[in-house]
VOPAGU-2260 file (C-alpha; in pm, 1 decimal, decimal comma):
REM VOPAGU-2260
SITE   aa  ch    i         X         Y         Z
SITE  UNK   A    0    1102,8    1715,5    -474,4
SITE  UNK   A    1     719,0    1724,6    -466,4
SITE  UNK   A    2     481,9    1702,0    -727,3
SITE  UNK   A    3     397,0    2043,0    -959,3
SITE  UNK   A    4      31,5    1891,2   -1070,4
SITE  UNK   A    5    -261,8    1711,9    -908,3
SITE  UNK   A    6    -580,5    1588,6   -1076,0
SITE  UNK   A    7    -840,0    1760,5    -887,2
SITE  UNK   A    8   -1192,8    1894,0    -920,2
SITE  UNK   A    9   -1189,5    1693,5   -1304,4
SITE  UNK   A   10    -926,7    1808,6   -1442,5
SITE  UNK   A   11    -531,0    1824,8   -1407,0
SITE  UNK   A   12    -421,7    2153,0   -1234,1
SITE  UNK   A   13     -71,3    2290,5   -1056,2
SITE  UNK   A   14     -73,5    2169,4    -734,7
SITE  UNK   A   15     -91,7    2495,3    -600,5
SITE  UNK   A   16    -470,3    2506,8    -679,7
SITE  UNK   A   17    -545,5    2193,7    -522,4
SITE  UNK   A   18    -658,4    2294,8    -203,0
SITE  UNK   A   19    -950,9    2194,8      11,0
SITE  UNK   A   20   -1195,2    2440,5     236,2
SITE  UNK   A   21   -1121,4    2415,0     612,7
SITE  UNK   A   22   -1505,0    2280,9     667,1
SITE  UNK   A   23   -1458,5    1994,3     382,0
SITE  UNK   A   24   -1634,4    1675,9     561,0
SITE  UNK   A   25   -1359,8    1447,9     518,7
SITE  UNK   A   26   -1098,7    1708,8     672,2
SITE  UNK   A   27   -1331,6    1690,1    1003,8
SITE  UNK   A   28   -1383,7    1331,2    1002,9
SITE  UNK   A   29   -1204,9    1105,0     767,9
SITE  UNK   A   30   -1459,6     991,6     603,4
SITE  UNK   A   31   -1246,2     926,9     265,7
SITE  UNK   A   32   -1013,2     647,0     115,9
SITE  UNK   A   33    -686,6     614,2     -42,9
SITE  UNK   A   34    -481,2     419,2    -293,4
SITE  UNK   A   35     -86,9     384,2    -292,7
SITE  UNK   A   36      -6,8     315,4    -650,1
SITE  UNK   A   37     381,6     262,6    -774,0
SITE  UNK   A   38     545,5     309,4   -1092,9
SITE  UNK   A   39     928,8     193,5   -1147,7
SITE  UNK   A   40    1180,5     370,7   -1398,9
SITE  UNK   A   41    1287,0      73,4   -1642,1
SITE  UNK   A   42    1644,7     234,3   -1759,5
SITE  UNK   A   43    1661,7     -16,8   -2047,4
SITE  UNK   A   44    1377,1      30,5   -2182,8
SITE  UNK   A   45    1370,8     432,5   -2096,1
SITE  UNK   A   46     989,9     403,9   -1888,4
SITE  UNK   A   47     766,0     404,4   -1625,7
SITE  UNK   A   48     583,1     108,2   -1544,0
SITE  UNK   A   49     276,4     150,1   -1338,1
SITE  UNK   A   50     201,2    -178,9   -1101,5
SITE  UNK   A   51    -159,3    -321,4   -1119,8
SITE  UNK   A   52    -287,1      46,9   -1129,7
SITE  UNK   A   53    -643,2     -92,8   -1220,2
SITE  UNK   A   54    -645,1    -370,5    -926,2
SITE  UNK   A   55    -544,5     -41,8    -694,3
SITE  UNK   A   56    -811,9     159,0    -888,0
SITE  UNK   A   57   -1067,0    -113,2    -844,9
SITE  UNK   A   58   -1020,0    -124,4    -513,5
SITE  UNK   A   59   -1040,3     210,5    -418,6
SITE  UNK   A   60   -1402,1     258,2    -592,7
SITE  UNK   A   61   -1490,6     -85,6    -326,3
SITE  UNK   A   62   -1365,3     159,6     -87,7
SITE  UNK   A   63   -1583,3     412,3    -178,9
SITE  UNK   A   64   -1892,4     170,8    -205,5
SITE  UNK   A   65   -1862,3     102,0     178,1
SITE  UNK   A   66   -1854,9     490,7     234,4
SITE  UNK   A   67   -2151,4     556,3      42,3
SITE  UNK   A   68   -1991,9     721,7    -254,2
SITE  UNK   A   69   -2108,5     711,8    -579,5
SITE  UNK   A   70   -1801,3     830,6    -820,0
SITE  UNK   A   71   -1847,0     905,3   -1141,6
SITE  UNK   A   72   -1560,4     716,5   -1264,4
SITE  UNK   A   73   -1449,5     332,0   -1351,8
SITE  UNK   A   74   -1095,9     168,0   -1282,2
SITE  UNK   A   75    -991,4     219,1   -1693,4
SITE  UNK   A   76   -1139,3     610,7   -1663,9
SITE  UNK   A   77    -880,5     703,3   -1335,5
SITE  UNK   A   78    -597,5     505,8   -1511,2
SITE  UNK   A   79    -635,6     707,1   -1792,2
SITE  UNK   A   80    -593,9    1029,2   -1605,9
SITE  UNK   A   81    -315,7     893,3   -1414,7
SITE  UNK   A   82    -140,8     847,5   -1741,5
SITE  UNK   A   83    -206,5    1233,7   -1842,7
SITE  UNK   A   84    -123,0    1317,8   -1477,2
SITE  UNK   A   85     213,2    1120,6   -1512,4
SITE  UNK   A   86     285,6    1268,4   -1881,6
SITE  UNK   A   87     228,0    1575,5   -1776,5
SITE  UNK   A   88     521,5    1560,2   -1509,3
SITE  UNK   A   89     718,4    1376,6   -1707,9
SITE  UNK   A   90     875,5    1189,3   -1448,2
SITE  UNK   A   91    1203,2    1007,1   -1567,0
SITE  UNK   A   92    1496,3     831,6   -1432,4
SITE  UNK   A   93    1330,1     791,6   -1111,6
SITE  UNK   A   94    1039,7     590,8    -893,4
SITE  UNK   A   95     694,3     746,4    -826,5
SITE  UNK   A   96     463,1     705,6    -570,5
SITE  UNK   A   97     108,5     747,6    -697,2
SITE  UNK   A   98    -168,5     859,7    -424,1
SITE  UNK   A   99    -514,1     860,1    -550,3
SITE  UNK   A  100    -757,3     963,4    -261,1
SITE  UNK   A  101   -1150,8     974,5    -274,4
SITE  UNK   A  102   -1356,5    1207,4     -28,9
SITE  UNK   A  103   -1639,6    1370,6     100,2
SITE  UNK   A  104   -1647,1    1691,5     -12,6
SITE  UNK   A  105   -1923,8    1895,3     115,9
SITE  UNK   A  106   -1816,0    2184,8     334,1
SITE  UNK   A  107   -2120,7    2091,4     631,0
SITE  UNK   A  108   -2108,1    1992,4    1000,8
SITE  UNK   A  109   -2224,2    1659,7    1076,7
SITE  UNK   A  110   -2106,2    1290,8    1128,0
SITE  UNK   A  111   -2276,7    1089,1     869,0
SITE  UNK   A  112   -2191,9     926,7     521,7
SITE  UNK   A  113   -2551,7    1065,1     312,4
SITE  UNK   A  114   -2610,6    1264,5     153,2
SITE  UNK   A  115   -2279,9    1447,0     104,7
SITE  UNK   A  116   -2055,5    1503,8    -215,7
SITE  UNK   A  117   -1786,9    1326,7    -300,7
SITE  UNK   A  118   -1494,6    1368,8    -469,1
SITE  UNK   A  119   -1145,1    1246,7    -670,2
SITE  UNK   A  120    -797,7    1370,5    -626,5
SITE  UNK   A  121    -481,5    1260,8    -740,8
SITE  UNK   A  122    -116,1    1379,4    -716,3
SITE  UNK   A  123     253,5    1156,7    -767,6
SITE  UNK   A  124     642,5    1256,8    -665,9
SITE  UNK   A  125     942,8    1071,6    -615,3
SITE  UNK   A  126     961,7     843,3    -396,7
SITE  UNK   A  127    1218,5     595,2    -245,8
SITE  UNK   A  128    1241,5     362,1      68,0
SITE  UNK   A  129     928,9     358,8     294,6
SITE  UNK   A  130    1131,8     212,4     578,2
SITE  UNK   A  131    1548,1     273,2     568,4
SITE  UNK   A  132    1643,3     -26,0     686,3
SITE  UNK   A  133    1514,2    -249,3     393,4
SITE  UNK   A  134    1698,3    -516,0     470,7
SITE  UNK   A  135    1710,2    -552,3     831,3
SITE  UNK   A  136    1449,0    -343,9     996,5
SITE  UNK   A  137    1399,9    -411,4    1409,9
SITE  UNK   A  138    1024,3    -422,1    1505,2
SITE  UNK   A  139     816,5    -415,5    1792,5
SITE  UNK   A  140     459,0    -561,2    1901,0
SITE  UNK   A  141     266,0    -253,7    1976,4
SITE  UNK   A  142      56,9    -204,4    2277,5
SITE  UNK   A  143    -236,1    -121,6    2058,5
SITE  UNK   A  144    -455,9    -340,8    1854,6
SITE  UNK   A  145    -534,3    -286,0    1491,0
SITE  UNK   A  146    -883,1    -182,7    1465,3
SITE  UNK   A  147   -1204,4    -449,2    1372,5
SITE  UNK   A  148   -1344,5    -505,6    1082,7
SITE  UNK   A  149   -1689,2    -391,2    1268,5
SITE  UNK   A  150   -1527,9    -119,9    1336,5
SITE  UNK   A  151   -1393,5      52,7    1051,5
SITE  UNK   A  152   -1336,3    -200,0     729,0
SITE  UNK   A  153   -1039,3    -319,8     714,2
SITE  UNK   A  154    -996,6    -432,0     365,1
SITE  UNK   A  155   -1108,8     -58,2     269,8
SITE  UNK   A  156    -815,8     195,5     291,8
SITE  UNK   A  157   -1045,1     459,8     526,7
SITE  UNK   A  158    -837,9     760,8     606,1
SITE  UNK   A  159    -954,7     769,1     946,5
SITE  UNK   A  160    -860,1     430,3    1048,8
SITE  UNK   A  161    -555,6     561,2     996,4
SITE  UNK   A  162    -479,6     747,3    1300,5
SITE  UNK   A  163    -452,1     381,7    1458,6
SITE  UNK   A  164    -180,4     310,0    1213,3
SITE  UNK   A  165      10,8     659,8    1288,8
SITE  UNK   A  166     -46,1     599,6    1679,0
SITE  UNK   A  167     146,8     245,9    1627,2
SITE  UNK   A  168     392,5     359,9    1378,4
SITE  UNK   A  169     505,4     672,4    1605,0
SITE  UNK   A  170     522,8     477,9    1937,5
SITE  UNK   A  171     736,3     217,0    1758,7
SITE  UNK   A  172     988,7     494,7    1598,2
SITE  UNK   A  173     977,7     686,0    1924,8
SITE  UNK   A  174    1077,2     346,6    2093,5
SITE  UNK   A  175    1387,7     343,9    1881,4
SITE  UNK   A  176    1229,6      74,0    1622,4
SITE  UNK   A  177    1188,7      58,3    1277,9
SITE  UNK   A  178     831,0     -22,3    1275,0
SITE  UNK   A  179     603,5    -232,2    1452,8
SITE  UNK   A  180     358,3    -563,2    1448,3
SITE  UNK   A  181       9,8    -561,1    1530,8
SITE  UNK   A  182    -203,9    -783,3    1695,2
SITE  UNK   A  183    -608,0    -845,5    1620,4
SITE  UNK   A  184    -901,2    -831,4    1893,2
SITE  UNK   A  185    -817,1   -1228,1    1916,6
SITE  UNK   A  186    -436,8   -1181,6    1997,7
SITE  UNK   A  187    -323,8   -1292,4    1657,2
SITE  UNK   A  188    -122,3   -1108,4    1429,4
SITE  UNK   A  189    -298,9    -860,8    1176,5
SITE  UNK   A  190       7,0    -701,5    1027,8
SITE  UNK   A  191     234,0    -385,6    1036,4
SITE  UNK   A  192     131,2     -42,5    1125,9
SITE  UNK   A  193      66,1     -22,1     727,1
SITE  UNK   A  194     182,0    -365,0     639,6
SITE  UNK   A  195      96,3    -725,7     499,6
SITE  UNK   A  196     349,4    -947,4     682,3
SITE  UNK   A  197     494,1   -1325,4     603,8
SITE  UNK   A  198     711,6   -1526,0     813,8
SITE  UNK   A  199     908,4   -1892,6     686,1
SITE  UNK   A  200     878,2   -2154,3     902,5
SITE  UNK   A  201    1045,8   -2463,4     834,3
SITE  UNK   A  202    1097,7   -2369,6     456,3
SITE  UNK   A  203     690,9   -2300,9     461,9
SITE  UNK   A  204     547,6   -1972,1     410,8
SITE  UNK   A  205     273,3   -1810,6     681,0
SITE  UNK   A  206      66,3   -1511,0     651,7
SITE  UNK   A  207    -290,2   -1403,9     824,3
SITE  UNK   A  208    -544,7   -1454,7     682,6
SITE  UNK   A  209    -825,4   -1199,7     548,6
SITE  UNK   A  210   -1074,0   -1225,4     820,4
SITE  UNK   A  211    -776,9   -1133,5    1106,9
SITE  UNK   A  212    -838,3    -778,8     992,4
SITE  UNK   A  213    -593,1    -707,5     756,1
SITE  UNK   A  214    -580,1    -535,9     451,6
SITE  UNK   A  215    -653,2    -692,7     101,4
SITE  UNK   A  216    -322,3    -619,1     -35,5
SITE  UNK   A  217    -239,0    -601,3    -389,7
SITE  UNK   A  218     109,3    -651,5    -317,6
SITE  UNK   A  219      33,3    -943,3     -94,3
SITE  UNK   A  220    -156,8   -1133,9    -315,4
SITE  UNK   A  221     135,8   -1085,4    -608,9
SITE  UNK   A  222     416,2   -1154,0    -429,2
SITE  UNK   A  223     178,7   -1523,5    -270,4
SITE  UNK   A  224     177,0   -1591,8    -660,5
SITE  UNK   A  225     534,0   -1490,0    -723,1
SITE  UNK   A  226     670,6   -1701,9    -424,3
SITE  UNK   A  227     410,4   -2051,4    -580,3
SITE  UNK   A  228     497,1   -1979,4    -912,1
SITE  UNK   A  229     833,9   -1891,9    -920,6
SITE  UNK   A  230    1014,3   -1983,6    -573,4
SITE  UNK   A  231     827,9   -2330,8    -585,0
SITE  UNK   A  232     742,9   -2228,9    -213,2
SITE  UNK   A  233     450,5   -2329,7     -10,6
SITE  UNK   A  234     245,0   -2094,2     159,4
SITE  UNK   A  235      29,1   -2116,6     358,9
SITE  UNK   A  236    -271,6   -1878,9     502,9
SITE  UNK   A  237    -366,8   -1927,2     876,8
SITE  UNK   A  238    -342,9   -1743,6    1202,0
SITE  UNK   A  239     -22,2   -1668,9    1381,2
SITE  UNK   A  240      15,6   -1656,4    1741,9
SITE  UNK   A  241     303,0   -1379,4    1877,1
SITE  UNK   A  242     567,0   -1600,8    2000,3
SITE  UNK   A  243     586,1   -1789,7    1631,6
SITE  UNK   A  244     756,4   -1493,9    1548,6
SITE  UNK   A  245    1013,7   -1527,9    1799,8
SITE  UNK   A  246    1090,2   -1876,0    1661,4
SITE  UNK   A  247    1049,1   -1777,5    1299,5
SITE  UNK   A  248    1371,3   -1868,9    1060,4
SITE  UNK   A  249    1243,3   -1539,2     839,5
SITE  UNK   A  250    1022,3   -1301,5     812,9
SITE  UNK   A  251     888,9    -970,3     674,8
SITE  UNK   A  252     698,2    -677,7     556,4
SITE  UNK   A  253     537,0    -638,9     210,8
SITE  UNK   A  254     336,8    -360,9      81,6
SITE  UNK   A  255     295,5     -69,3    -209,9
SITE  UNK   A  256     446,3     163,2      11,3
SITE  UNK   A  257     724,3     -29,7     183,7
SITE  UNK   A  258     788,1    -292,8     -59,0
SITE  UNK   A  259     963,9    -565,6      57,5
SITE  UNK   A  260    1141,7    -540,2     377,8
SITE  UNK   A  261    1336,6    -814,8     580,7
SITE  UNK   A  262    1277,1    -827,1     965,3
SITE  UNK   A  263    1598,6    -922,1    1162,7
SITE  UNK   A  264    1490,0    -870,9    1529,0
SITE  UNK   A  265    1174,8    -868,6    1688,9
SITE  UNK   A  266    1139,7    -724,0    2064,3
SITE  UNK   A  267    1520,1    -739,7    2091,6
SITE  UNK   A  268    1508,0   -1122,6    1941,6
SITE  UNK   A  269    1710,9   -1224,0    1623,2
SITE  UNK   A  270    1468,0   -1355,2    1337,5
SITE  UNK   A  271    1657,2   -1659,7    1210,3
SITE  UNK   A  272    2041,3   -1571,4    1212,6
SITE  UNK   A  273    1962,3   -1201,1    1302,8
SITE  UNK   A  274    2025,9   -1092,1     911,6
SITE  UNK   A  275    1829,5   -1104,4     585,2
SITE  UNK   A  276    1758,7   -1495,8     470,1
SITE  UNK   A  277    1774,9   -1640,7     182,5
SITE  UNK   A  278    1377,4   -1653,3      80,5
SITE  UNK   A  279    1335,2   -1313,1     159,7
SITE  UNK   A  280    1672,9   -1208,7     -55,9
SITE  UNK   A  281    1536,8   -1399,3    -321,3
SITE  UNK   A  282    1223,6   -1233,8    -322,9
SITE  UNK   A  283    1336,1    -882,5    -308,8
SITE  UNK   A  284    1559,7    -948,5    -649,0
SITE  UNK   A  285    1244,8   -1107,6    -783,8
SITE  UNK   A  286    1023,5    -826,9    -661,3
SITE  UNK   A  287    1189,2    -582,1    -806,3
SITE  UNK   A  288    1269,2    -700,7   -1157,3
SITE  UNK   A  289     893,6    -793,6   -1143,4
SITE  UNK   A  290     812,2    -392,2   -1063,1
SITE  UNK   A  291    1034,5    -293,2   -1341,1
SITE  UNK   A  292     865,9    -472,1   -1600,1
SITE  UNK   A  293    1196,3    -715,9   -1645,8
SITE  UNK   A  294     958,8   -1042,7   -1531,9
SITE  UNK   A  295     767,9   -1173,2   -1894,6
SITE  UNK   A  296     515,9   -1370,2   -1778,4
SITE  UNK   A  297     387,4   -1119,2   -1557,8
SITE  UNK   A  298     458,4    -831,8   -1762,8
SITE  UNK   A  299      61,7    -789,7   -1849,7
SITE  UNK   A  300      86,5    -653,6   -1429,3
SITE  UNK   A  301     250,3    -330,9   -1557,2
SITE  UNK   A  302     136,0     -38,3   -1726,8
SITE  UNK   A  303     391,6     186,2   -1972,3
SITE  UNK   A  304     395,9     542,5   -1894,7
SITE  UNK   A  305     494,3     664,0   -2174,8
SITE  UNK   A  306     423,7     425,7   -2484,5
SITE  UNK   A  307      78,0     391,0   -2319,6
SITE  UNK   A  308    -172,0     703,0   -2504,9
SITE  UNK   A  309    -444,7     831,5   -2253,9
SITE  UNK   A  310    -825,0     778,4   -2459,1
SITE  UNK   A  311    -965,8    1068,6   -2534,6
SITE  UNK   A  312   -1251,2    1184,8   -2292,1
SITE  UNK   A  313   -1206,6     838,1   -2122,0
């Protein structure tokens, strides 16, 4: 079931008003950002906890810097309308995703980033499992290469750089595979087609690092300090060559959107024993609880729903 309300042109309206002209600037050329924000249903305590929506919030605005948008709005100001927005559908029992999305909104002809309006939009529904296969997804290095930071920014979630994601995720689905792993210009792993990924080597942790053209992911960076601080795991941030993969002992995805999901098989190649391992199961129970607010010492990471009052005029 999709949303009934959006936050759009300032204030909260049905979703069936939230409509953009056919000539809006970021319709013709992505020139715009996103977020992906989630909030889990906490049955004991009977709310919705929002994950690190002012970290998300924060860095969509960077986003917008890079785009040449200057937004009337701070990190606190959009969580408080997400709060109205989420109050207002009065979402319970379930798990939202939250997609806040920042444009350019002048209805002109032209490829350019001046001089043009900009704008702020926000919607959330329902929203379950990213990938199906959670817990034992089969992936595929793609035959394209995730795009350079010179390029289009990589830590910036453009909505044109995008297309590259939805031209690796589609050839990997259409290949009969779950998703798929990217390589950089220098033939080292990025990450998924909208992924962070981690593989365990020898009881040691790997990920890329920022400059191999990844994105800055919120989820990334929790889960690095939930694995330290809680797994007693070392990990460790360096390149990764393609065949390491093929050698790994685990490995997976991580992500707002896809959470945390175990890969089992690479290019037709069992990961480890070929079925979830033990770190990663760990981490998902971890993950989780930590989501649902159930994790104390991190519990200043989530955001009530509905003990949490919006400020007026904030």
């Amino acid at each position: 079931m999709g949303p009934s309300y959006a936050y759009f042109q300032g204030k909260i309206v049905p979703i069936e008003e939230a409509k953009v002209s056919v000539m809006t600037h970021a319709l013709n050329y992505g020139t715009g950002a996103f977020g992906g924000v989630r909030a889990y249903w906490n049955d004991e305590e009977e709310d919705l906890f929002i994950f690190r929506p002012l970290d998300h919030f924060q860095r969509i605005l960077r986003s917008g810097k890079m785009l040449l948008m200057d937004l009337p709005y701070t990190p606190e100001s959009m969580l408080n309308i997400l709060l109205q927005l989420l109050q207002t559908e009065n979402y319970h029992g379930e798990d939202i995703y939250i997609r806040p999305l920042i444009y350019k909104s002048s209805e002109q002809i032209g490829v350019k980033l001046h001089d043009l309006d900009c704008d702020f939009t926000m919607f959330a529904l329902p929203f379950g499992s990213y990938i199906e296969k959670e817990e034992g997804s089969r992936v595929t290095f793609s035959s394209w290469r995730r795009i350079d930071d010179n390029t289009i920014p990589a830590r910036g979630k453009i909505t044109g750089a995008y297309a590259n994601s939805a031209l690796i995720k589609s050839d990997a689905v259409l290949s009969g595979f779950d998703e798929a792993l990217v390589l950089n210009e220098n033939g080292h792993i990025a990450e998924g087609s909208a992924e962070n990924f981690f593989m365990v080597r020898d009881g040691v942790v790997i990920t890329p690092p920022i400059y191999a053209n990844i994105l800055e992911g919120i989820t990334r960076r929790s889960i690095i300090q939930l694995m330290q601080e809680e797994m007693g795991l070392d990990v460790v941030t360096r390149e990764i060559d393609r065949t390491e993969v093929f050698i790994a002992d685990e490995a997976f995805f991580c992500g707002t959107g896809v959470q945390i999901v175990a890969i089992t098989e690479v290019d037709h190649r069992p990961v480890g024993t070929g079925k979830m391992g033990p770190i990663v199961g760990e981490l998902r129970d971890l993950y989780f609880k930590l989501m649902r607010g159930m994790l104390p010492r991190y519990r200043d990471w989530n955001v009530s729903v509905y003990c949490t009052q919006p400020e007026p005029g904030a």
